[in-house]
C-alpha positions, 0 to 999 in steps of 0.5 A: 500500500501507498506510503502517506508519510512519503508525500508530506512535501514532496511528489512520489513517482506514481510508476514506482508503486507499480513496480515488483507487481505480480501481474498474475495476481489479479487481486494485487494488479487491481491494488497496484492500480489503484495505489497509482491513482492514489499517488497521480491524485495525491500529485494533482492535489498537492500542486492544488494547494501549492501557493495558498496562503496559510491557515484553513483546514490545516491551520497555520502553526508548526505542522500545518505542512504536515497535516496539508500533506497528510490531508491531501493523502486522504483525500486522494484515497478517498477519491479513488475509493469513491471511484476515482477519475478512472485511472485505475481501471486504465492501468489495470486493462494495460497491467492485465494486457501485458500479462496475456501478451506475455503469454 
């Protein structure tokens, strides 16, 4: 599963949660896949916020960063377990699909 204290200030690579998969595993190709979203949402939302001004949901004292980051975590989970934007079941066609032409 996806890290959350990785992504407290800095972007994680999504690729790297999809790396040392087992594509036969359909169960884990589908959790690998929607740990990609995860941290591609986890990017998306992290340059959302970047630039605003401090206080809001997180407030503004010495761990706001963290708890942005942490927030942001949540709510890329959040999102693609609601669902997500679809991603997911993009990467899993094409993980599923390098598997069959492995065949």
């Amino acid at each position: 599963m996806f890290n959350a204290a990785q992504t407290t200030s800095t972007q994680v690579n999504p690729l790297s949660v999809l790396s040392g998969i087992n594509i036969k595993d359909k169960p884990s190709v589908r959790a690998a896949a929607e740990d990609f979203e995860s941290v591609f949402l986890n990017n998306m939302l992290q340059t959302m916020f970047t630039g605003l001004e401090n206080g809001g949901t997180w407030g503004s004292g010495e761990g706001a960063e963290a708890w942005q980051g942490l927030m942001i975590n949540e709510y890329a989970q959040s999102i693609t377990k609601a669902g997500g934007i679809g991603l997911a079941d993009a990467v899993e066609r094409e993980l599923l699909a390098l598997q069959e032409a492995s065949r």
